[in-house]
C-alpha positions, -999 to 999 in steps of 0.1 A, spaced: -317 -195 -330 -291 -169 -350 -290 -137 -331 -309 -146 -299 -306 -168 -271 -345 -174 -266 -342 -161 -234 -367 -138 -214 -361 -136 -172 -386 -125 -149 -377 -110 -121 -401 -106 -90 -392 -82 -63 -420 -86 -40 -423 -125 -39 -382 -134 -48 -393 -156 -75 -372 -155 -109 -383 -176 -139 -367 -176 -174 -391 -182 -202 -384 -192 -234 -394 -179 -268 -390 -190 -302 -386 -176 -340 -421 -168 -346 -423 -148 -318 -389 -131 -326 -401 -125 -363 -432 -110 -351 -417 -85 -324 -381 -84 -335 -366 -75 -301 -359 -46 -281 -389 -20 -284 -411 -44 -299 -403 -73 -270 -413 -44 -248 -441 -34 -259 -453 -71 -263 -443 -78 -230 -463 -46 -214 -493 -51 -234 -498 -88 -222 -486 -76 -186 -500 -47 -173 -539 -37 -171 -551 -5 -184 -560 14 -152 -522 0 -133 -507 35 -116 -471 39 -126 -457 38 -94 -473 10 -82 -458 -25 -76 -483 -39 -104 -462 -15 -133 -434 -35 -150 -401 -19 -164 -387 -42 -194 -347 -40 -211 -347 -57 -238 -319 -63 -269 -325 -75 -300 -304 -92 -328 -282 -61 -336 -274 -62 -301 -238 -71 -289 -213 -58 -320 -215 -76 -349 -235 -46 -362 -219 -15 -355 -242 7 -339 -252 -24 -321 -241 -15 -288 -280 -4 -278 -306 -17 -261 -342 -5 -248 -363 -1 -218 -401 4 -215 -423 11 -188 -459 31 -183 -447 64 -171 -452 85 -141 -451 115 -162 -473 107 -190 -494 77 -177 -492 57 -211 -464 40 -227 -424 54 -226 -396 36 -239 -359 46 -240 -333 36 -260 -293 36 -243 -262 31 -251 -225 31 -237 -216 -12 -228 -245 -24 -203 -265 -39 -234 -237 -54 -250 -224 -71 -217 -262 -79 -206 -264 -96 -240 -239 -119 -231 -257 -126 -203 -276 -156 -223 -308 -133 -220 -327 -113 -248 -344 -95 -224 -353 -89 -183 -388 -83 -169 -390 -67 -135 -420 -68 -116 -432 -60 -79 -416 -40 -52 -390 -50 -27 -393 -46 7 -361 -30 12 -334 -17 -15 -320 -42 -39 -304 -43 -67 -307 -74 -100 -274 -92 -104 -271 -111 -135 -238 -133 -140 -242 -154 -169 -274 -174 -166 -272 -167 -130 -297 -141 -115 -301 -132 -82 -317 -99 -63 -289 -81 -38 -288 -62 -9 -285 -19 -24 -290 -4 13 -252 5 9 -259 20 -24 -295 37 -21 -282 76 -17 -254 73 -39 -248 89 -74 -249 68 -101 -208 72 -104 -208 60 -69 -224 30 -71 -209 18 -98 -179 22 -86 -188 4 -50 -206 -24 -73 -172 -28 -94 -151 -32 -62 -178 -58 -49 -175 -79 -82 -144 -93 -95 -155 -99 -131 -160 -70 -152 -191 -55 -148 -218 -28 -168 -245 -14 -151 -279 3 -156 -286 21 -122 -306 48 -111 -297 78 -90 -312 104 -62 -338 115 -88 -351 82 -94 -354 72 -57 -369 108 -52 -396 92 -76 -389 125 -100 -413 126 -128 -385 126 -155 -358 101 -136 -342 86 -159 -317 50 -160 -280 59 -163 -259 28 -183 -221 27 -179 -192 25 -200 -163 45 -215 -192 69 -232 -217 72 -205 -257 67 -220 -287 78 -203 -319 59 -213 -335 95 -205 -369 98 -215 -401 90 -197 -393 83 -163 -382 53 -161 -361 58 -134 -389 67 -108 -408 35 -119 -373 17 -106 -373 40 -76 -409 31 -67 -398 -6 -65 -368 1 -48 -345 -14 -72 -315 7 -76 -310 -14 -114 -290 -44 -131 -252 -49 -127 -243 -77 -155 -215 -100 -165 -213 -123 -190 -193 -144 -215 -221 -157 -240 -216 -155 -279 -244 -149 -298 -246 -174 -332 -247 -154 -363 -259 -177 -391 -235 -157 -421 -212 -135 -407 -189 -135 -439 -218 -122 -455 -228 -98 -428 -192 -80 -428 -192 -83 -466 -227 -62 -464 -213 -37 -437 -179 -32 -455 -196 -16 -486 -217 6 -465 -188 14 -442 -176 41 -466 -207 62 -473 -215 62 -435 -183 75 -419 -184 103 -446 -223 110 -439 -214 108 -397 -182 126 -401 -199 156 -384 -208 137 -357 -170 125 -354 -158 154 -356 -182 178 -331 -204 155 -316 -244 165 -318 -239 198 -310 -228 208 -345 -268 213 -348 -269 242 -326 -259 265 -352 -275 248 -382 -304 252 -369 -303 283 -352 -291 297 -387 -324 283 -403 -345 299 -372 -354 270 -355 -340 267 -327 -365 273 -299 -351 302 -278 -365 316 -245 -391 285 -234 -401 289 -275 -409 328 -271 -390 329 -303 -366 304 -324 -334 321 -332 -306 326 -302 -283 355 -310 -260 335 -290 -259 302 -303 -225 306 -311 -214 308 -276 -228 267 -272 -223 257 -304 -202 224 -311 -179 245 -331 -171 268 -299 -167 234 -275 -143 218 -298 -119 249 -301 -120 257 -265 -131 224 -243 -130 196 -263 -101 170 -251 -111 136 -270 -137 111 -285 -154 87 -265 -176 62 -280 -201 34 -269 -191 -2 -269 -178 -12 -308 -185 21 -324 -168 39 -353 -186 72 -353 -171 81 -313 -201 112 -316 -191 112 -275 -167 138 -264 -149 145 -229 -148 185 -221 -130 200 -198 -148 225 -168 -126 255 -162 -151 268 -130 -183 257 -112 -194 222 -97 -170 198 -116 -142 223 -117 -104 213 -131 -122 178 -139 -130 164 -178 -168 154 -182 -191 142 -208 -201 164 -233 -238 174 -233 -257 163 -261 -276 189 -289 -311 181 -269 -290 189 -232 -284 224 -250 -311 230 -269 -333 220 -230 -310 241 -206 -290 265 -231 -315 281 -260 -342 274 -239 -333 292 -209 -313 320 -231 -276 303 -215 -248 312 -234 -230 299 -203 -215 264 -218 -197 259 -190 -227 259 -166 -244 233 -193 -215 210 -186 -223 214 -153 -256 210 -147 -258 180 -172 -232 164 -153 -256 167 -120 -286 156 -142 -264 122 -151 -245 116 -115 -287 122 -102 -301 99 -129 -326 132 -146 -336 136 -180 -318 171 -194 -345 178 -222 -378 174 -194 -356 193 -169 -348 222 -189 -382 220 -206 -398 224 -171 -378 249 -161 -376 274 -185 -418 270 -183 -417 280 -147 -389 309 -157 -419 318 -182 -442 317 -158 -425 342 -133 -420 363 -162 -458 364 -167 -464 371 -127 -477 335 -122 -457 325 -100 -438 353 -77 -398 347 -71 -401 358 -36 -416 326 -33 -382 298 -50 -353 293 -33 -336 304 -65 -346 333 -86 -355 328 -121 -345 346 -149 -338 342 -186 -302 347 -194 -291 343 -159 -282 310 -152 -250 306 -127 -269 284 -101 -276 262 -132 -263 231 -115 -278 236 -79 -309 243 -97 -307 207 -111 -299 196 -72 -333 209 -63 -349 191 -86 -340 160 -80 -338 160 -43 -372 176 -45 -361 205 -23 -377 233 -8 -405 251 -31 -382 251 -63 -374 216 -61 -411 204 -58 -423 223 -84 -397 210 -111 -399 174 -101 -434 173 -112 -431 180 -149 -442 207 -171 -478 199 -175 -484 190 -139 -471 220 -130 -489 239 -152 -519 224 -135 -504 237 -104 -501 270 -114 -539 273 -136 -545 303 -151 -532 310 -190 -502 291 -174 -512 262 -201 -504 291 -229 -467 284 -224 -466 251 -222 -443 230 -245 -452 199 -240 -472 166 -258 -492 142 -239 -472 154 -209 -439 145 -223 -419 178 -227 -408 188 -267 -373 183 -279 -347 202 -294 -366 200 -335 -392 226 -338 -430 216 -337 -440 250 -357 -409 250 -376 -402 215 -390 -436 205 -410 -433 169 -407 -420 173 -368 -459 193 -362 -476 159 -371 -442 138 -361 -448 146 -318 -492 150 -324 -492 114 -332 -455 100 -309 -465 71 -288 -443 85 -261 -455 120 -267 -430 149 -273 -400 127 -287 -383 129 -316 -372 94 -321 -410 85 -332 -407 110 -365 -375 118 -374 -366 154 -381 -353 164 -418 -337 190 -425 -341 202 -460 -310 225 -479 -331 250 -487 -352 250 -458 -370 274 -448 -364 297 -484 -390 266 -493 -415 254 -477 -424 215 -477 -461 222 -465 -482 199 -449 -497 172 -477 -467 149 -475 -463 146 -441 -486 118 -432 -468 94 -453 -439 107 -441 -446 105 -405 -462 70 -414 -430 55 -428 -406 73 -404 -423 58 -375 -422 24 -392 -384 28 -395 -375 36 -357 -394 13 -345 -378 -14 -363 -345 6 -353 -354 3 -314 -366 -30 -319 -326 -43 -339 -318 -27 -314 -294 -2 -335 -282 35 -325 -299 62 -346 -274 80 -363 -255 44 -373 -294 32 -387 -299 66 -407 -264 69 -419 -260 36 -432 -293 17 -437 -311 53 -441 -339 68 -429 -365 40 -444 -368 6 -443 -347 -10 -477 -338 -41 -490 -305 -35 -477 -317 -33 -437 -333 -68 -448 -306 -82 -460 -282 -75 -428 -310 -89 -407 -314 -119 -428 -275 -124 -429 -276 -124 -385 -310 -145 -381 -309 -163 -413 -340 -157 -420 -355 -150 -459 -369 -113 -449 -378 -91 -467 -387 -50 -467 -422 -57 -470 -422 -74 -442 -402 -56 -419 -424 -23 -431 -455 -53 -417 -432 -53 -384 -430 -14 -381 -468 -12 -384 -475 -41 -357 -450 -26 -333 -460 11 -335 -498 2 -336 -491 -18 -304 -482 9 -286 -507 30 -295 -530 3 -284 -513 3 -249 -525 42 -255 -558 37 -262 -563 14 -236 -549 42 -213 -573 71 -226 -554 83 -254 -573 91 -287 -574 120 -311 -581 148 -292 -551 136 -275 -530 140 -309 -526 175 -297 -502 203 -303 -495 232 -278 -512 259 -278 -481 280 -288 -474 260 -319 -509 258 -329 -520 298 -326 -485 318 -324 -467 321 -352 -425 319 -353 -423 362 -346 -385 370 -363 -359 352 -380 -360 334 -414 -387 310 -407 -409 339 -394 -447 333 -399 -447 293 -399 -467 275 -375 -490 246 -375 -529 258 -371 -556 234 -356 -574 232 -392 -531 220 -401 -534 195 -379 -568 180 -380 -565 171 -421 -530 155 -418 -541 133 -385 -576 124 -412 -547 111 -438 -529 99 -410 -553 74 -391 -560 66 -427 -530 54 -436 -526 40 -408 -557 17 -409 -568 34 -376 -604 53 -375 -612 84 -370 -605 87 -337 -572 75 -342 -579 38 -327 -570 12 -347 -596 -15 -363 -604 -46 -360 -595 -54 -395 -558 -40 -391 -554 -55 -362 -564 -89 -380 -539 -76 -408 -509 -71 -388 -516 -104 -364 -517 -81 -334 -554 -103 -324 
């Protein structure tokens, strides 16, 4: 089979047992790979009412035919789980070289069950799998252990590991993945799930080609696109993500002050202009890239002084810089640099935490009470702060590790007021009130408040124009379609946008058709968006999750944006409820947002 090996392990942890199962072509045409091997794999594996951090959970990493550098971009894989934050569906998406490496492992895909009795970790070397002894490793930072596991091994190795958040069981742990650009599969928590089994992660090695059926064709295909994307990602090459901060900020949307307002007078100050004229020391990319969006920065002071780190992304800045009202850079590279080394998703983190700085604001919560006291603008314990959290330390600690909406649940009262937040999944850095098609884009995201679901757009003459509301359902509709089949290739984001584009074409086809050999076309990969997305709205549904669950916060929904140029826009309830109508429609899903029998006939889901 042309881009896969037909491959699927099973690892047990509580009984030992590992079996490899074997798939073939229809079942990679129907799914794809990655995301849509997940979310297969999940909805045939785990019953509706299964607690997240029990043994009965599953966590899948899965590639897909992208995977492994014949594509660029292709360097990424995916991970699913149910989540401990949200209790439905999360999947990440990582890169730096683990899912290249585990790709030439001769498996498509690992499914980890059960719960050890003691700390392990999954060893895959070439076909061979095996569960290890981690009691050396458990209490390390993620840097740590990989370096302990690459002393261990002599074969080059990758690894997806967790850290002290994720055996802390965290809410928002996340799975760190090695290589020369470092790549956090962040959101969702599937680090905890890990922790719960006590399964530190997957070390890989492996040597295994993957069969392309044309690859002349293939590199004739990528060569003419090579040209328009390197000129469409030079931004990215030349700043890294942050070169949003001011773009944004300039169009007031950027959500400032735990979303109090959405224009920070010193965005500036963490901007990817300011970083690349006074910290920036080189690019750093993730296996076979050409974009290198990565950067190393130097720390002048703080936790990681006199020592180069990775350069937080737009969504670390955006979480623990505008957020909290940080103009601090230098305390951002610090504290992102303890959420990676502890294995913590930045956006939930910061998300959470400038909700509980909100919350002392309003008298909710007293600061006689923390450890740390909280205040916007003030932020030079940043990094110890992150320390807390995910040792679960002391009253701060506790409260953090829980999540925004838990902890608003915690603290009752109007606390619920300044939450921002969807299906318990905390918002990223793309405005809900100021982006139209963002408003419907996290109502209706399987894995709640991402922005990898809908894709933001920014218009050029955004916000002197505003796009309205009527055209975002089918917007929404087909932008979903598109990641999911991006997750599912499994290709990075900004590669997928900036040389397929942002919806599924002929020419996204054609590639695929040129690794599988397959005769695809757009229509039916736009088929194979629908089936994947529904899915996991399915896995949803089965958890609870229906329209009244297709929810906004209340911010968004009944403040509008108070200063700046988009002042006034928001995204009412009566907003809302006629684009989800359109919505469900188009989707082929009722009025409660479940899908029918007839489109689940349609898309061969039953």
């Amino acid at each position: 089979m042309f881009g896969y090996h037909g491959k699927i392990v099973e690892v047990n942890l509580t009984t030992g047992s590992i079996n490899i199962n074997n798939f073939d072509e229809d079942f990679a045409r129907l799914y794809l790979g990655g995301n849509g091997f997940a979310a297969k794999i999940l909805y045939d594996t785990v019953k509706p009412h299964t607690e997240p951090l029990s043994e009965d959970n599953v966590v899948v990493f899965a590639t897909g035919p992208f995977t492994g550098g014949h594509v660029w971009g292709g360097s990424r894989g995916h991970c699913a789980s149910i989540s401990p934050l949200t209790n439905i569906l999360c999947d990440s998406n990582f890169g730096g070289n683990f899912a290249a490496m585990f790709k030439r492992t001769a498996f498509d895909a690992i499914v980890i069950k059960g719960k050890a009795s003691s700390p392990v970790y999954i060893h895959i070397d070439n076909e061979i799998v095996t569960i290890k002894d981690a009691t050396s490793l458990w209490g390390k930072t993620v840097s740590e252990a990989h370096s302990l596991l690459s002393k261990q091994n002599e074969k080059r190795i990758e690894s997806a590991l967790i850290g002290r958040a994720g055996e802390n069981l965290v809410r928002y742990a996340s799975v760190i993945c090695s290589g020369t650009r470092v790549s956090a599969a962040g959101r969702g928590c599937i680090g905890a799930v890990l922790g719960s089994k006590l399964c530190k992660g997957i070390v890989v090695s492996g040597d295994k080609k993957i069969e392309i059926f044309d690859a002349d064709k293939l590199k004739n295909c990528l060569n003419q696109l090579y040209p328009g994307m390197k000129e469409r990602a030079k931004h990215l090459t030349e700043f890294g993500t942050p070169v949003l901060v001011q773009m944004i900020n300039s169009r007031g949307k950027l959500c400032t002050r735990n979303n109090q307002k959405e224009q920070f007078d010193k965005a500036y100050m963490i901007s990817g202009e300011y970083i690349k004229e006074h910290h920036k020391k080189k690019n750093i990319a993730c296996h076979g890239c050409p974009v290198a969006c990565g950067k190393l920065v130097d720390v002048p002071y703080g936790t990681y002084t006199g020592t180069n780190v990775k350069m937080p992304e737009y969504e670390t800045i955006y979480s623990i810089g505008s957020m909290l009202e940080n103009s601090d850079v230098v305390s951002i590279y610090n504290a992102n640099t303890v959420c990676d080394e502890m294995g913590m998703d930045t956006i939930s983190f910061g998300v959470t935490l400038a909700f509980l700085t909100e919350c002392v604001e309003k008298g909710l919560i007293k600061n006689s009470d923390l450890e740390i006291p909280l205040h916007f603008g003030k932020w030079n314990h940043l990094a110890e702060i992150a320390e807390y959290a995910a040792y679960q330390k002391g009253l701060l600690g506790k409260l953090l590790a829980m999540g925004s909406r838990r902890l608003s649940e915690y603290i009752d009262g109007e606390s619920y007021k300044y939450l921002y937040e969807i299906k318990g999944l905390e918002i990223a850095g793309h405005s809900a009130r100021g982006l139209r098609q963002m408003s419907l884009g996290y109502a209706t995201a399987t894995r709640g408040g991402s922005h990898h679901d809908t894709r933001p757009t920014y218009y050029p003459n955004d916000p002197e124009v505003d796009p309205g509301f009527t055209h975002q359902p089918e917007y929404s509709f087909n932008s979903q379609n598109n990641t999911a089949i991006g997750d599912s290739l499994v290709i990075c984001r900004f590669i997928h946008e900036r040389s397929f584009g942002t919806q599924i074409n002929e020419t996204l086809a054609e590639a695929l058709s040129y690794v599988t050999g397959w005769d695809i076309t757009k229509q039916e990969l736009v088929e194979i968006g629908e089936r994947i997305y529904t899915l996991e709205r399915l896995i949803n549904v089965s958890r609870g999750i229906d329209r009244q669950s297709d929810v906004l916060p209340y911010r968004v929904m009944n403040e509008p944006i108070p200063d700046g140029p988009s002042k006034g826009w928001m995204c009412t309830n009566e907003d809302l409820q006629k684009m989800l109508d359109e919505y469900y429609r188009l989707r082929g899903w009722d009025k409660n947002g479940i899908p029918t029998k007839e489109t689940l006939k349609r898309l061969k889901i039953y």
